[in-house]
N, C-alpha and C positions, 0 to 999 in steps of 0.2 A: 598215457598218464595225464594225470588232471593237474595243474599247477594253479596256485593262486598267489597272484602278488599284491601286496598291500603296500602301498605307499604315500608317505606322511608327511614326506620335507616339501617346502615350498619349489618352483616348479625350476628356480635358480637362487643360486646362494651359495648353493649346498652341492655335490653331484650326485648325491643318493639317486633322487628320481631318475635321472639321468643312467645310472648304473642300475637302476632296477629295471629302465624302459631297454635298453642295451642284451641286458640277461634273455630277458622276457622274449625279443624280438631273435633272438639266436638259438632260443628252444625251440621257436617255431619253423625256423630254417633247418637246422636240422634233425627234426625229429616228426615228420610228415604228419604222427596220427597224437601227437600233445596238442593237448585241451589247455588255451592260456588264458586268463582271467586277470584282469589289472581293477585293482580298485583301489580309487583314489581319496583319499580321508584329508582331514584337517588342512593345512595350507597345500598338501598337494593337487586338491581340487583345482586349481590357478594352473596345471598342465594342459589341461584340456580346454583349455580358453582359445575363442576360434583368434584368429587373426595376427599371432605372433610375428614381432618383427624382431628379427635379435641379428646381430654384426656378421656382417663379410665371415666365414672361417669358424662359427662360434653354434654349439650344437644349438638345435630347437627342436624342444620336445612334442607342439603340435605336430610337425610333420614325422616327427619319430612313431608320437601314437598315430598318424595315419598310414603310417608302414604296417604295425603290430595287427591294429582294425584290416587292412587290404590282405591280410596271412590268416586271416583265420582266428583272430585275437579278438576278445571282448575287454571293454571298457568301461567301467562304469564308476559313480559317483558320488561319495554320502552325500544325500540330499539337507540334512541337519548342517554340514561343515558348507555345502553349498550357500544355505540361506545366509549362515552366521559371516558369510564373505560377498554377497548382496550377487551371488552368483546364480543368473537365469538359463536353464536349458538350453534358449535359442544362443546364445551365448555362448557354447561349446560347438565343438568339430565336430560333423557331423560322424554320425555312428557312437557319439558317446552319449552314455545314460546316466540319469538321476536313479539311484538306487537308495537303498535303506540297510540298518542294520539286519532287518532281518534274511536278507539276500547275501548281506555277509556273512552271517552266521550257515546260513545252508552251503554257502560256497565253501566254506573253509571246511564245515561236517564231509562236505561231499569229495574236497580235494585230496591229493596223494601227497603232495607237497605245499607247505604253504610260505611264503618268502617276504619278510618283513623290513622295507626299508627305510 
């Protein structure tokens, strides 16, 4: 089964991303032959940012999407929500993409599930 998640809160604040990278990374644990897809829109572009330092006990979603990416998980990035946040490629963790809407749009035509958070 193909999954696509789409996530749009900023990368803390909120838990959404957080619960959407959570979901994401548990479909792929148990479910050997799901296809997972994370794309990242508007303020949630700022997940994929390399270098995250966050507190002793306190989740961090770079290393969460580096779990999802080492399982068989894609990640990728509106490039538009990218620029608009002065966010460069080399800038992200590795294994994440700059993507476009039209990647979004084929991803979502092509998925079984799509999960919006």
């Amino acid at each position: 089964m193909k999954y696509l998640f789409i996530l749009n809160d900023p990368a803390y604040g909120t838990e959404r991303t957080w619960n959407g990278l959570r979901l994401a990374t548990n479909i792929l644990k148990k479910d050997a032959s799901a296809e997972v897809s994370v794309f990242l829109m508007g303020d949630g572009v700022s997940a994929a940012k390399a270098g995250q330092q966050t507190p002793n006990g306190y989740y961090n979603l770079e290393k969460m999407l580096m779990v999802l990416l080492a399982n068989r998980g894609r990640v990728l990035l509106c490039g538009t929500c990218m620029d608009a946040r002065g966010l460069k490629q080399e800038e992200l963790l590795s294994g994440a993409t700059r993507s476009n809407l039209d990647t979004l749009t084929d991803l979502t035509i092509a998925a079984d599930k799509v999960l919006v958070f």
